[in-house]
N, CA, C and O of each residue as an XYZ file, in Angstrom:
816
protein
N       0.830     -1.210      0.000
C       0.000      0.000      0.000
C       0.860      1.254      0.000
O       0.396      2.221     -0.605
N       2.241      1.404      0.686
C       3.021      2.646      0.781
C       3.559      2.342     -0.976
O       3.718      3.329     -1.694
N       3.757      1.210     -1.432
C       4.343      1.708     -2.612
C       3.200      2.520     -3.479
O       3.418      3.505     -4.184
N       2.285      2.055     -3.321
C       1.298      2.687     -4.031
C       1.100      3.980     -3.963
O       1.370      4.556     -5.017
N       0.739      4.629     -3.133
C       0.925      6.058     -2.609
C       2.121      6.611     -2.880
O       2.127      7.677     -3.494
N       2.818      6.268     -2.654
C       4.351      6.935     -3.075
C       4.755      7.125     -4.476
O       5.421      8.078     -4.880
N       4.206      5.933     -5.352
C       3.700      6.354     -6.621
C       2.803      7.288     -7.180
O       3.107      8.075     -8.076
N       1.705      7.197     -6.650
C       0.632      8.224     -6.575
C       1.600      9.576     -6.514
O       1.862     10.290     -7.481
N       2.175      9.800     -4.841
C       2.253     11.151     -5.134
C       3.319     12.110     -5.974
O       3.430     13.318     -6.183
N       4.254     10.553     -6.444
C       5.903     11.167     -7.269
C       4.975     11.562     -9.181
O       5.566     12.146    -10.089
N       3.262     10.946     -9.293
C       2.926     11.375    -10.219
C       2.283     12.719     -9.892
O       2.544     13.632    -10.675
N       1.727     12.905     -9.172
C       1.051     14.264     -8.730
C       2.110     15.196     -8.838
O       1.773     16.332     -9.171
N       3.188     15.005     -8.656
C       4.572     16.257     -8.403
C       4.798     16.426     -9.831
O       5.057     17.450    -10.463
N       4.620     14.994    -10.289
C       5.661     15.057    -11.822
C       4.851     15.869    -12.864
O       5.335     16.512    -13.796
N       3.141     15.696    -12.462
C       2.288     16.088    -13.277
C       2.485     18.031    -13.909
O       2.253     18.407    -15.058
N       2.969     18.937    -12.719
C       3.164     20.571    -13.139
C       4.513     20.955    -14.089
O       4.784     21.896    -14.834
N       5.107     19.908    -13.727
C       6.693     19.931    -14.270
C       6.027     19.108    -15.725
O       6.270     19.790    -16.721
N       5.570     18.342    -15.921
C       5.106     18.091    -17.469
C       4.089     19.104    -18.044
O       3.980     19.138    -19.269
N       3.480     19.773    -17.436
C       2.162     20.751    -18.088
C       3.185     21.793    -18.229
O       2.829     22.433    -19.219
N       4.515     22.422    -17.660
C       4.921     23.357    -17.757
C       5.802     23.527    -18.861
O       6.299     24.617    -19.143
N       6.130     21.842    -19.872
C       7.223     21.773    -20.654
C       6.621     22.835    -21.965
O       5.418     23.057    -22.103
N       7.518     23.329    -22.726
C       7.468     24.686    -23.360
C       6.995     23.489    -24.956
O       7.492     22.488    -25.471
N       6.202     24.069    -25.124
C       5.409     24.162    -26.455
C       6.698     23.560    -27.694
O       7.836     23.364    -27.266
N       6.447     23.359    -28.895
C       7.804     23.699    -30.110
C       6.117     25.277    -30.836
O       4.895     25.424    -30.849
N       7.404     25.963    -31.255
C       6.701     26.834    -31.991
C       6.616     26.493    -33.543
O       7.435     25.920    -34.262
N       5.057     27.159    -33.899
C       3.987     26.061    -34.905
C       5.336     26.687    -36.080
O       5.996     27.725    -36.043
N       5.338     25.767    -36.852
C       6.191     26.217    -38.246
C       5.398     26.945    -39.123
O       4.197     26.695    -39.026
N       5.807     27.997    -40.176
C       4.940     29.010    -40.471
C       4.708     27.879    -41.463
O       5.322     26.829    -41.652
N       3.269     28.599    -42.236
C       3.123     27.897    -43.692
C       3.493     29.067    -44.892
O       2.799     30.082    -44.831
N       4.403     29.020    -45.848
C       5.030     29.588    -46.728
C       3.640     29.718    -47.664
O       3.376     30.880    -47.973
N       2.928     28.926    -48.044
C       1.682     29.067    -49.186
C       0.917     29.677    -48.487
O       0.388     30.636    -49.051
N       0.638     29.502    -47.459
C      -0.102     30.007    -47.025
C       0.032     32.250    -47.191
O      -0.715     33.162    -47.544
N       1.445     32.101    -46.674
C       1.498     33.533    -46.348
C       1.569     33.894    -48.185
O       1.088     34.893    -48.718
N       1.959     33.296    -48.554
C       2.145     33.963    -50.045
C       0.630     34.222    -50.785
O       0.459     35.136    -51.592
N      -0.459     33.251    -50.370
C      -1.741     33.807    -50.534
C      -2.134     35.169    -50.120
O      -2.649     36.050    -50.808
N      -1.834     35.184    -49.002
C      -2.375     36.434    -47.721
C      -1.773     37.298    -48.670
O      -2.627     37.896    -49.324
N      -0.281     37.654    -49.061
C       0.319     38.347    -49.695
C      -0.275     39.049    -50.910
O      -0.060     40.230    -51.181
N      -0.784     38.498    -51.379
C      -1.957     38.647    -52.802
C      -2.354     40.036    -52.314
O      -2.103     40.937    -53.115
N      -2.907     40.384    -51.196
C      -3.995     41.410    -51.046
C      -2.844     42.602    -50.809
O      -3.064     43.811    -50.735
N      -1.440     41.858    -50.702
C      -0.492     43.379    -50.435
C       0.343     44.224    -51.374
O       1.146     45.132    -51.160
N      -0.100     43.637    -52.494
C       0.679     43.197    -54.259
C       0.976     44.935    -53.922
O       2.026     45.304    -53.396
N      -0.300     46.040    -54.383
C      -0.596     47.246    -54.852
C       0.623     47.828    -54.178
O       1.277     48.538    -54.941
N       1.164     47.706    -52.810
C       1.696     48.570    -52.087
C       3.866     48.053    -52.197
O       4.811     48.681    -52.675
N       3.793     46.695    -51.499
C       4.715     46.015    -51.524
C       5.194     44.850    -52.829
O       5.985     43.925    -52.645
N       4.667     45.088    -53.835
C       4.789     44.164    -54.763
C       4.385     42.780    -54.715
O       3.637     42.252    -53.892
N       5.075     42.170    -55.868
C       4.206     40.521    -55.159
C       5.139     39.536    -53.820
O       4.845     38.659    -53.008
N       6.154     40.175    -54.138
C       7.592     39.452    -52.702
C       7.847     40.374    -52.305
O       9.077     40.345    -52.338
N       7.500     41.488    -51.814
C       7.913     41.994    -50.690
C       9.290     43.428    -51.651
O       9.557     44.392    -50.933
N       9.844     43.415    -52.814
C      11.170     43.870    -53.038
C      10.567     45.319    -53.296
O       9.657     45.779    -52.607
N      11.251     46.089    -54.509
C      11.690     47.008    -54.319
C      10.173     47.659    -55.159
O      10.042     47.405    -56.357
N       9.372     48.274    -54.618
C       7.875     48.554    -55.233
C       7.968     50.385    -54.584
O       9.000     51.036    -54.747
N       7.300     50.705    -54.202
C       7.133     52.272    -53.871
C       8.438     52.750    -52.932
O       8.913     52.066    -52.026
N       8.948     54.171    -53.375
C       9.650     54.412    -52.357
C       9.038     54.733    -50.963
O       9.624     54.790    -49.882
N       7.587     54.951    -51.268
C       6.729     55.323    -49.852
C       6.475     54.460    -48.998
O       6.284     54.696    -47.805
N       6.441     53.035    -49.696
C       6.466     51.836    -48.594
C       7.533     51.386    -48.469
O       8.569     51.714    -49.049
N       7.334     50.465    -47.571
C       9.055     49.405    -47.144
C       9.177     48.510    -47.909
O       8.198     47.949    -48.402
N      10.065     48.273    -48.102
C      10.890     46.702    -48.383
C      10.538     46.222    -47.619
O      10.773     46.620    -46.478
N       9.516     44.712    -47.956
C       9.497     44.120    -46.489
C      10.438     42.627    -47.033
O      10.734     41.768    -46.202
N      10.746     42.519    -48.193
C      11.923     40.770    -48.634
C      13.239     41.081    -47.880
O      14.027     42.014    -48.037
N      13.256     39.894    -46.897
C      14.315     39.546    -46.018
C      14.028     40.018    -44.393
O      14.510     39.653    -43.321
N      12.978     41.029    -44.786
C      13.095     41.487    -43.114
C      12.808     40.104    -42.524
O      12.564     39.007    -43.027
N      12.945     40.629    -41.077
C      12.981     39.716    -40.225
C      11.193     39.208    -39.962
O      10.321     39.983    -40.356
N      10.880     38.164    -39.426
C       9.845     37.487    -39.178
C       9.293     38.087    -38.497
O       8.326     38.784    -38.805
N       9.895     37.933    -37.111
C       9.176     38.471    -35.995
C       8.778     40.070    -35.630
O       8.056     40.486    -34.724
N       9.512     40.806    -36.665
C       9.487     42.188    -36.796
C       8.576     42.348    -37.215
O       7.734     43.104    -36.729
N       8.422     41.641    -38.340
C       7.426     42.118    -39.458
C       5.777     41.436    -38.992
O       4.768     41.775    -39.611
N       5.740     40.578    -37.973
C       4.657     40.370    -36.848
C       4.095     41.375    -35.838
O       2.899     41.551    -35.604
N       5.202     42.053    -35.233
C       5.204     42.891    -34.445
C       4.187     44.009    -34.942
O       3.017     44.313    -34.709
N       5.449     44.565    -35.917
C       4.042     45.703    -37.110
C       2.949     45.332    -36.950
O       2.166     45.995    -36.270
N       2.577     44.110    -37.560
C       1.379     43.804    -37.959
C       0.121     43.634    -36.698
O      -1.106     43.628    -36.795
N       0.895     43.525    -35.693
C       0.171     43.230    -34.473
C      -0.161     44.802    -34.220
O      -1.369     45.029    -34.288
N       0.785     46.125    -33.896
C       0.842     47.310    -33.698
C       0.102     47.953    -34.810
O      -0.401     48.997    -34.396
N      -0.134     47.760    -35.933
C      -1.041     48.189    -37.254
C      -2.442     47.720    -36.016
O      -2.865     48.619    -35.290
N      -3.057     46.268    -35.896
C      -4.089     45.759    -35.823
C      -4.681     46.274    -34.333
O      -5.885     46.287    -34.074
N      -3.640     46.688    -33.412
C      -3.919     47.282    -32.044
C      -4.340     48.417    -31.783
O      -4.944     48.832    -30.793
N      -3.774     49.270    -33.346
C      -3.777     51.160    -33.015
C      -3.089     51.464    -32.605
O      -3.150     52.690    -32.511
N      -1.777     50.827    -31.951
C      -0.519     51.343    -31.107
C       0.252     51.766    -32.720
O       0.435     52.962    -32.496
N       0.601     51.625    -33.636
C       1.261     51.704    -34.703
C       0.045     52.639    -35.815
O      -0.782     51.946    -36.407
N       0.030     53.408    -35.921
C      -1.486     54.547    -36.427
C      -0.595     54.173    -38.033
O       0.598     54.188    -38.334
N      -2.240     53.756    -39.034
C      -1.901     53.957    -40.197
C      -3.021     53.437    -41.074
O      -2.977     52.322    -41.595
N      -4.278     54.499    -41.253
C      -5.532     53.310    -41.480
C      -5.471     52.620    -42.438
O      -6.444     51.885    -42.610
N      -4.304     52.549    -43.485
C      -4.354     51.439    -44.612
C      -4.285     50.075    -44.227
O      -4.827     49.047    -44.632
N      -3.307     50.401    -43.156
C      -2.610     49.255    -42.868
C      -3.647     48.316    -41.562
O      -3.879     47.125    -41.359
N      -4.031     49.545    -40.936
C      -5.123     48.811    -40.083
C      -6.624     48.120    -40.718
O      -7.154     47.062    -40.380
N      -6.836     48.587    -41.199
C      -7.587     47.709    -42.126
C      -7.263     46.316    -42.408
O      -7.988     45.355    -42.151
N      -6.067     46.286    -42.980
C      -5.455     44.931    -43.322
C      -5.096     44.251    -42.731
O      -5.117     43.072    -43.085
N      -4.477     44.706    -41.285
C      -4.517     44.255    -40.382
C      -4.986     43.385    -39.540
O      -4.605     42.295    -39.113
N      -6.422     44.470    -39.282
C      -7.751     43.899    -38.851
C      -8.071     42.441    -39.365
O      -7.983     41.479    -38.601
N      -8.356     42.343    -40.371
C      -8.731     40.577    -40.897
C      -7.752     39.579    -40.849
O      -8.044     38.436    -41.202
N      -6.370     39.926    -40.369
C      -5.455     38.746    -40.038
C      -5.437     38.135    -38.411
O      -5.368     38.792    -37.372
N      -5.505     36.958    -38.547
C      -5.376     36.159    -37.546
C      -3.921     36.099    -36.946
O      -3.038     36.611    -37.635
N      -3.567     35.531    -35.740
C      -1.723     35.523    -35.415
C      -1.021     34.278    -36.222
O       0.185     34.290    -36.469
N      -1.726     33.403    -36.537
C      -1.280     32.972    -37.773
C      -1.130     33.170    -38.770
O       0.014     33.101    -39.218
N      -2.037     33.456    -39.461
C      -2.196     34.748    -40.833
C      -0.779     35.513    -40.551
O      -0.122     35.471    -41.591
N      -0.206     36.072    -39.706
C       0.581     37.500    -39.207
C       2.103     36.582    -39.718
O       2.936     36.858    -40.582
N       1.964     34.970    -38.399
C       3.195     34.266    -38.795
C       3.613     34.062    -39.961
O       4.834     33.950    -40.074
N       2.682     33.935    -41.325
C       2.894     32.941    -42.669
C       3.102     33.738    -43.061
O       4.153     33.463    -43.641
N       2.758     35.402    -43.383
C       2.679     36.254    -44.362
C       4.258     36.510    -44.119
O       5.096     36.215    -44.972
N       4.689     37.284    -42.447
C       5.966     37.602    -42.368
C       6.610     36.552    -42.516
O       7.723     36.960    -42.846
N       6.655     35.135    -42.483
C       7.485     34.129    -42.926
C       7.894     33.723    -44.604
O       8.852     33.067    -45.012
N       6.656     34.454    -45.458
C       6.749     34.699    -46.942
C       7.658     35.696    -47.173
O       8.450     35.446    -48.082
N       7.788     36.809    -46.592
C       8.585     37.702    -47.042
C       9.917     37.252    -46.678
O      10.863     37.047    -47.438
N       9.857     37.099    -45.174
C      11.296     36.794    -44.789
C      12.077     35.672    -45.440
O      13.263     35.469    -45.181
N      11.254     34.831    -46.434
C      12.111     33.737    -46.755
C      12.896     34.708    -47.885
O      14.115     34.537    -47.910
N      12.347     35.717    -48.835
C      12.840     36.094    -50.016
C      14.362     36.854    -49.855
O      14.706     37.472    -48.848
N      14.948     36.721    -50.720
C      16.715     37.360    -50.756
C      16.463     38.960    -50.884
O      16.021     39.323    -51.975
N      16.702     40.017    -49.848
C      16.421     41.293    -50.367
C      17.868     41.385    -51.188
O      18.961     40.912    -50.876
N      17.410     42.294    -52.543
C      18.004     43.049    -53.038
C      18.839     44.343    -52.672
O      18.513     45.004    -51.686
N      19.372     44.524    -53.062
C      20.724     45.232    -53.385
C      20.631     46.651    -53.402
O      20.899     46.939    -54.569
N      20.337     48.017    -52.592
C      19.912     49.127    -52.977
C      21.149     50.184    -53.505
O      22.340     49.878    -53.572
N      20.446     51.743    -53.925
C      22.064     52.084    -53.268
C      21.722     53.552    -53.237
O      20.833     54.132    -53.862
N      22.708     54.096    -52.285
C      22.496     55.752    -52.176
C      22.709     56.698    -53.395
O      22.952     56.099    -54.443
N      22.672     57.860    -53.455
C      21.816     58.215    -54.207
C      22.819     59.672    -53.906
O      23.757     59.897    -54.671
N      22.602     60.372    -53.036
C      22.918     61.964    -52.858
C      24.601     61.837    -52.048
O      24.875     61.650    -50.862
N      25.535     62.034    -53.291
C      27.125     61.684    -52.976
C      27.473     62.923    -52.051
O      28.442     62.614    -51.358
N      27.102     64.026    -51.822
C      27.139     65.063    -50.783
C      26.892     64.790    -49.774
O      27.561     65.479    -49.003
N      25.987     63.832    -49.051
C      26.164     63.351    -47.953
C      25.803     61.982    -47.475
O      25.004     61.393    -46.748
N      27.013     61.756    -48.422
C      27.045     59.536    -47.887
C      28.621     60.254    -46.916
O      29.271     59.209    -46.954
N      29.347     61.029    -46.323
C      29.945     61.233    -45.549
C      29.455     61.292    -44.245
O      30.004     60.600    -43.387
N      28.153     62.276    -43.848
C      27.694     62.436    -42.959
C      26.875     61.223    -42.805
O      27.054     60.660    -41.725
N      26.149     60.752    -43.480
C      25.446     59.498    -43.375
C      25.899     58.000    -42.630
O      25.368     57.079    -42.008
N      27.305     58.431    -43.155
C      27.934     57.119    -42.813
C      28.253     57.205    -41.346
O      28.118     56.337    -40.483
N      28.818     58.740    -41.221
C      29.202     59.173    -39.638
C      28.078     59.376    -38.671
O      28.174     59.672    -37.480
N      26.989     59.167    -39.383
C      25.813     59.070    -38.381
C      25.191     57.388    -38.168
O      24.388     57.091    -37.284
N      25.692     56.522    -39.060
C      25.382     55.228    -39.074
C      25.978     54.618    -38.119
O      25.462     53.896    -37.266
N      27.366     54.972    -38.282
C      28.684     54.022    -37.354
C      29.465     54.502    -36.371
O      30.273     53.823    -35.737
N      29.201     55.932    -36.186
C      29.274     56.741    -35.325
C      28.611     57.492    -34.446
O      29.201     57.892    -33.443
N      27.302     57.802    -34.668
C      26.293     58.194    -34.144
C      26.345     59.895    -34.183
O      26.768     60.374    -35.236
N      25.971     60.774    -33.181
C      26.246     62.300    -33.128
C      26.268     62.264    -31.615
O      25.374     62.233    -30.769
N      28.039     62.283    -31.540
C      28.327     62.191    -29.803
C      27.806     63.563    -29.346
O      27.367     63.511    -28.197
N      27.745     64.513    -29.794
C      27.147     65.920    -29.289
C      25.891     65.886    -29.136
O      25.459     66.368    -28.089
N      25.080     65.408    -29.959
C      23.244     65.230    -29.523
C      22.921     63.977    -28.622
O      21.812     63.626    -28.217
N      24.200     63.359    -28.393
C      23.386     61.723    -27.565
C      22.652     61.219    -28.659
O      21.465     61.038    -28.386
N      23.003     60.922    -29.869
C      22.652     59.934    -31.095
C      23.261     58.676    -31.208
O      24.182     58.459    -31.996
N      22.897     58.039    -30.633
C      23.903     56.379    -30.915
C      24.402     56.273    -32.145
O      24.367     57.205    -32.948
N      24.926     55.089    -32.401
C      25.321     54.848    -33.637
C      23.820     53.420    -33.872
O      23.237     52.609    -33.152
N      23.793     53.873    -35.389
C      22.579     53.177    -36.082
C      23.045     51.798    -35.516
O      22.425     51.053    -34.757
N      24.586     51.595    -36.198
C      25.274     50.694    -36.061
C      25.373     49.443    -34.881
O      25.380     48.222    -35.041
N      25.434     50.132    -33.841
C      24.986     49.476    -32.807
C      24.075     48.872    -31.918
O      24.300     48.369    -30.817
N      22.604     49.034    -32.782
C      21.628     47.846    -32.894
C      21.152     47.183    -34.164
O      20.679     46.046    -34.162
N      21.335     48.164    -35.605
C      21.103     47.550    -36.449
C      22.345     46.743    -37.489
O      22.371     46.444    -38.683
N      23.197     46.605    -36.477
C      24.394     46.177    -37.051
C      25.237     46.598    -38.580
O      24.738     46.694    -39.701
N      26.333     46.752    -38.259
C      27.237     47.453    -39.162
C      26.807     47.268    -40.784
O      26.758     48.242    -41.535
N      26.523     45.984    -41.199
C      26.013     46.121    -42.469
C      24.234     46.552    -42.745
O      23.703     46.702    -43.846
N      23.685     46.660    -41.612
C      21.988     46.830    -41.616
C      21.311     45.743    -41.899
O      20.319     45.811    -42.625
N      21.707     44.666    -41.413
C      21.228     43.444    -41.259
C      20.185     43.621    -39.917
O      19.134     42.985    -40.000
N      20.338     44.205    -39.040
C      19.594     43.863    -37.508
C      20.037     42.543    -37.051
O      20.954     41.905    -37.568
N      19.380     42.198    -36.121
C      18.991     41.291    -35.095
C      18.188     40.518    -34.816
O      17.510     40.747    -33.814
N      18.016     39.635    -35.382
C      16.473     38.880    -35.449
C      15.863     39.177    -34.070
O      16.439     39.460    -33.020
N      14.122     38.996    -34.424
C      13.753     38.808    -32.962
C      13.943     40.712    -32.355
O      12.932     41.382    -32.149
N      14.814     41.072    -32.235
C      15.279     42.547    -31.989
C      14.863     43.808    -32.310
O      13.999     44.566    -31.870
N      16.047     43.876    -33.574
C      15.953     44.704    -34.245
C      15.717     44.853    -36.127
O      16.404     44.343    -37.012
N      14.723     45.577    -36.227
C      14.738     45.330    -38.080
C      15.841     45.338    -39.082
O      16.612     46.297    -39.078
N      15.982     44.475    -39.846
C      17.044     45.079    -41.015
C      16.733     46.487    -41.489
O      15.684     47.121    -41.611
N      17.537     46.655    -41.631
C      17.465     48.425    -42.485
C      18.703     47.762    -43.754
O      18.006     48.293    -44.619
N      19.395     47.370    -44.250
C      19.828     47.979    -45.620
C      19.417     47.846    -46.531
O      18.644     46.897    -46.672
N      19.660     48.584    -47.473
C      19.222     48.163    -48.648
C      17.354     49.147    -48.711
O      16.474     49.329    -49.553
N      17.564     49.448    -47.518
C      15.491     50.017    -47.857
C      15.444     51.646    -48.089
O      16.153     52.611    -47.803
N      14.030     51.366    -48.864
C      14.169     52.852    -48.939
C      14.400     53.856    -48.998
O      13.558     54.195    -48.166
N      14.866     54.796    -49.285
C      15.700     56.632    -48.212
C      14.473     56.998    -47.971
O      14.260     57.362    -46.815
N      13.326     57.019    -48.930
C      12.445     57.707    -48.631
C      11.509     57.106    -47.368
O      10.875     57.915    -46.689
N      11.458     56.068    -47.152
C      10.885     55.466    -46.334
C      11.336     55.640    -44.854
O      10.740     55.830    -43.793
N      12.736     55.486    -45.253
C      13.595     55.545    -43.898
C      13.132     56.723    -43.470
O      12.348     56.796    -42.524
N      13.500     57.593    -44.017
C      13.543     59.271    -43.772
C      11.989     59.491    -43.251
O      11.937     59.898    -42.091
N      10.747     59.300    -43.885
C       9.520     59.363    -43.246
C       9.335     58.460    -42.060
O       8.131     58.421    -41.806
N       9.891     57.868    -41.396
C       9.796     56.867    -40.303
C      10.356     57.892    -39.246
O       9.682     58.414    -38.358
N      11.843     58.120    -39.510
C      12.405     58.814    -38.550
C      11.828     60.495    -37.938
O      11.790     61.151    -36.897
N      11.457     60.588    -39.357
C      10.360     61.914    -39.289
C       9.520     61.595    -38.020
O       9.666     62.081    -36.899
N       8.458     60.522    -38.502
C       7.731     59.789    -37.833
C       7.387     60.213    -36.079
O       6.643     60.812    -35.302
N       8.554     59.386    -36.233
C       9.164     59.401    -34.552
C       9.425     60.701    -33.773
O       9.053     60.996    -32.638
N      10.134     61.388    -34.631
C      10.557     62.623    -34.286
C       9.477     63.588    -33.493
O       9.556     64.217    -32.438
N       8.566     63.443    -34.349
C       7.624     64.637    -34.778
C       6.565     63.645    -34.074
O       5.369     63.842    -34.292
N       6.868     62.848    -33.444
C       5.158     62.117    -32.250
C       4.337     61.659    -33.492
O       3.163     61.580    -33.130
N       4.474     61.303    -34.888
C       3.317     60.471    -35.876
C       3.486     59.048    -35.102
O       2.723     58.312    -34.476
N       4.397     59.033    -35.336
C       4.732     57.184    -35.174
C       5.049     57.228    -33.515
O       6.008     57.957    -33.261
N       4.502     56.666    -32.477
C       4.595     56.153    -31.425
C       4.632     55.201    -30.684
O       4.226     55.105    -29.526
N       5.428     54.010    -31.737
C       5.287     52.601    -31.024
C       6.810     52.165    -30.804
O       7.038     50.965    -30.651
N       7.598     52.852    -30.786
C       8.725     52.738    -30.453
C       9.587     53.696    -28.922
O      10.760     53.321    -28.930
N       9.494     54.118    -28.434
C       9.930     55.177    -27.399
C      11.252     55.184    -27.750
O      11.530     56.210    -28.372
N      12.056     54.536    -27.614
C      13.651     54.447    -28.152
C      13.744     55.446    -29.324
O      14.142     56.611    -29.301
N      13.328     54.784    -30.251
C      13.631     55.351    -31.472
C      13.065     57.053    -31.412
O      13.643     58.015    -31.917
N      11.871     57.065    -30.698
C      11.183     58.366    -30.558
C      12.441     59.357    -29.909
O      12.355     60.562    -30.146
N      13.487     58.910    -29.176
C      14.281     59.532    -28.109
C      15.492     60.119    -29.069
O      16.047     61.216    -29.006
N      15.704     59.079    -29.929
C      17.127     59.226    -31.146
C      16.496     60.020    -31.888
O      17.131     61.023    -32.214
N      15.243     59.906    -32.355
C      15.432     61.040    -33.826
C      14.247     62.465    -33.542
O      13.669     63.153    -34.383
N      14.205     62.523    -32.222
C      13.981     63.826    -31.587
C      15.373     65.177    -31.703
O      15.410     66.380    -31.963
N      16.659     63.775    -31.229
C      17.589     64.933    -31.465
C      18.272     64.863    -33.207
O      19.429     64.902    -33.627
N      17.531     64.797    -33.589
C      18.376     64.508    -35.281
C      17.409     66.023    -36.187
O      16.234     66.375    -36.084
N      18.630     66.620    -37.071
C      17.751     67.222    -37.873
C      17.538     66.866    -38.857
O      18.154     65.830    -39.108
N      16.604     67.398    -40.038
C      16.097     66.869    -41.244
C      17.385     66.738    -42.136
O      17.370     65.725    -42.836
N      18.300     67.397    -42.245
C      19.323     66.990    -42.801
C      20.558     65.792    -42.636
O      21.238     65.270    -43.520
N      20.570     65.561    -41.081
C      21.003     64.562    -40.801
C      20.096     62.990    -40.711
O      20.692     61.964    -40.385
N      18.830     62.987    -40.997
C      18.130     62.423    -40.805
C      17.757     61.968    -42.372
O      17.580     60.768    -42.583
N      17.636     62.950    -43.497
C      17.967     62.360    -44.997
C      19.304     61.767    -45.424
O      19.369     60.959    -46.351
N      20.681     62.295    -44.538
C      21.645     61.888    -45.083
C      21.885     59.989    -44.186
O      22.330     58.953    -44.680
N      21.548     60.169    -43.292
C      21.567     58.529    -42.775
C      20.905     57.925    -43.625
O      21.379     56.931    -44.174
N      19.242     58.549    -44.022
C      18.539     57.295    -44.702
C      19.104     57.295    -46.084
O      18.758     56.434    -46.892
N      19.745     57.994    -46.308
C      20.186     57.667    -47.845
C      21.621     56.933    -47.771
O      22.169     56.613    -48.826
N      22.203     56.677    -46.583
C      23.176     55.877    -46.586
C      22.862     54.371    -46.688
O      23.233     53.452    -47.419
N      21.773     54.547    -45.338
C      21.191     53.309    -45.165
C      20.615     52.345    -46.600
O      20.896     51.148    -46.664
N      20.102     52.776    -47.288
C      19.691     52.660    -48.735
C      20.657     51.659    -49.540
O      20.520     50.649    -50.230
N      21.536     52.342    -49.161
C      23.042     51.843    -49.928
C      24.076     50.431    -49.588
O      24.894     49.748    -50.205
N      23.351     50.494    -47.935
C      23.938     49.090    -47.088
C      23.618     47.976    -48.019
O      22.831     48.005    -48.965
N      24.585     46.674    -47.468
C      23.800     45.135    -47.721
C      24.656     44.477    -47.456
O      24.531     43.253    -47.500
């Protein structure tokens, strides 16, 4: 009878330590997101590459970034009624497959544009502006503008114009889903703030 019980209770113990074992996370479905994608053709092309300078590049970004958005589009924390709209009808699966479509694609190759200030650009990328308390870009979005999965977004290769309206963004209280970023390009002016994104452009 004690073995019995003693069995009993080494399963009762064992039972929270098995309910607590961690999930595997669901694998995206690639067809899937490339369907969803269909409805984003007009803005981002059909993969994500190089389509309006007013939108992003979203081929190669990162997964979980490009979730994040989509979650901050669908919340109102990220203001943008195109995007909330589109938003709105995706599920967190829907969110996984679509950013897992883009992120599988190879981004392309961009490049700067205004040779007057890929100097300052660069010294604001990898150097930051030690006089305003400007970090260096460099030091979260890594030296080539790859980012950080999970982290931080890729930036090379995207936009100037995009870049440059983001940082605006921030600056100027449009965009408020970042506080960090809101803090960096408060102290940046419009000139230093076109000459980064047109560096950035040029990364890969």
């Amino acid at each position: 009878m004690k073995s019995v019980l003693t069995l009993l209770l080494a399963a009762a113990l064992a039972a929270p330590a098995l309910a607590e074992t961690p999930q595997a996370p669901v694998k995206a479905d690639l067809k899937k997101g490339e369907a969803i994608a269909q409805t984003c053709i007009a803005c981002h092309s059909a993969d994500g590459s190089r389509g309006s300078p007013a939108n992003p590049i979203l081929q190669g970004q990162h997964p979980e970034y490009l979730v994040r958005q989509l979650q901050g589009f669908k919340s109102g924390q990220r203001a943008n009624a195109i995007m909330q709209g589109f938003a709105s009808a995706l599920s967190e699966e829907d969110m996984r497959n679509v950013a897992a479509f883009y992120a599988s694609k190879t981004a392309k190759p961009g490049a700067a544009k205004n040779k007057d200030t890929v100097a300052l650009g660069e010294s604001i990328y990898r150097g930051g502006i030690p006089s305003k308390a400007v970090p260096a870009c460099a030091g979260c979005h890594s030296p080539s503008g790859a980012g950080i999965p999970s982290v931080y977004p890729r930036l090379g290769g995207q936009h100037a114009d995009y870049t440059a309206a983001q940082l605006t963004g921030f600056r100027d209280g449009i965009r408020k889903n970042n506080a960090q970023m809101s803090t960096i390009a408060q102290r940046m002016s419009d000139r230093e703030i076109q000459a980064v994104s047109d560096y950035i452009a040029g990364l890969y």
